[in-house]
ZANU-15189 format. One record per residue (C-alpha): x, y, z; residue in one letter; residue number from 0. Coordinates in pm, whole numbers, plus 50000, padded with zeros to 5 digits. Layout:
residues N
{{X Y Z} "A" NUM}
...
end
This chain:
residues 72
{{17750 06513 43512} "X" 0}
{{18125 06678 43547} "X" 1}
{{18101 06502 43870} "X" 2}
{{18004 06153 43781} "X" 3}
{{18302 06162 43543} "X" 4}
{{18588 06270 43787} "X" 5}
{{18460 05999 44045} "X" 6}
{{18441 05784 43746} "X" 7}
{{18846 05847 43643} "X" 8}
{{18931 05835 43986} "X" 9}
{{18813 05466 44040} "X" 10}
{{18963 05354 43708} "X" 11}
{{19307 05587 43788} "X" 12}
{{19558 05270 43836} "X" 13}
{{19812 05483 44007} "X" 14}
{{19556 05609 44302} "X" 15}
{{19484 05282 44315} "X" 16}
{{19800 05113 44372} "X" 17}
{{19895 05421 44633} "X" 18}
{{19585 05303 44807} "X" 19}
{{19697 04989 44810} "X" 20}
{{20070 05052 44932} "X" 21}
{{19937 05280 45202} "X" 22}
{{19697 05017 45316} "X" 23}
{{19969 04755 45309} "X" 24}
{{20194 04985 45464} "X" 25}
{{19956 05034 45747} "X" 26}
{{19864 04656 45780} "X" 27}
{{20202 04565 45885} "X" 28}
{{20253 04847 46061} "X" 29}
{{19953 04672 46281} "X" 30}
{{20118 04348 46240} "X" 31}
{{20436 04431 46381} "X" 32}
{{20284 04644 46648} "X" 33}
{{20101 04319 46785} "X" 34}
{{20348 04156 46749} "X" 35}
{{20564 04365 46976} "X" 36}
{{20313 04346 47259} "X" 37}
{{20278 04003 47255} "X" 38}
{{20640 03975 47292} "X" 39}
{{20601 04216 47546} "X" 40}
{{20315 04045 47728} "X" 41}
{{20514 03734 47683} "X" 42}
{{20829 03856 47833} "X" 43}
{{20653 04042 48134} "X" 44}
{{20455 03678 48209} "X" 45}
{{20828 03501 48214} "X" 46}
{{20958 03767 48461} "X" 47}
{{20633 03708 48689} "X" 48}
{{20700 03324 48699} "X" 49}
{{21075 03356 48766} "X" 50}
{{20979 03646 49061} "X" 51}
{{20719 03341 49185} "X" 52}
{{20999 03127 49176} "X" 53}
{{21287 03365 49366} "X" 54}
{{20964 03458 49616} "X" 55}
{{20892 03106 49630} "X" 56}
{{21269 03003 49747} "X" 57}
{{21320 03321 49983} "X" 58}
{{21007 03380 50113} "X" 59}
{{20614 03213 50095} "X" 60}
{{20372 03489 49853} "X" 61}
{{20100 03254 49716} "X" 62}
{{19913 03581 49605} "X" 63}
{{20217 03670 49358} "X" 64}
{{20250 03364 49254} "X" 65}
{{19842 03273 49168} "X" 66}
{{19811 03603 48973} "X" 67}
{{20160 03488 48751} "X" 68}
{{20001 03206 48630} "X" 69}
{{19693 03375 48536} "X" 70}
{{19812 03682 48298} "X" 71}
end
């Protein structure tokens, strides 16, 4: 019985609640930004490929490079 009543004031304690809350929201865009960074990442690595295809392109002929640049 003593226990069904503290798990019953901890579900209705608004203040654990809303800490749940901000440290679930605090983790969520944590996440967010995280992916966010590696897409910009992945982004920025794919531009460097293509421009490398291009200089290798120019200078010299490396069709391998250049296939995989397009693909990532």
């Amino acid at each position: 019985m003593r226990m069904q009543t503290h798990s019953h004031r901890s579900t209705n304690n608004p203040a654990l609640g809303q800490q749940h809350n901000e440290s679930t929201a605090s983790q969520l865009a944590a996440l967010a930004i995280e992916a966010s960074s590696q897409y910009l990442l992945m982004q920025k690595r794919q531009q460097i490929d293509q421009t490398m295809c291009i200089i290798a392109h120019d200078t010299v002929s490396r069709p391998s490079r250049c296939s995989r640049a397009g693909e990532r």
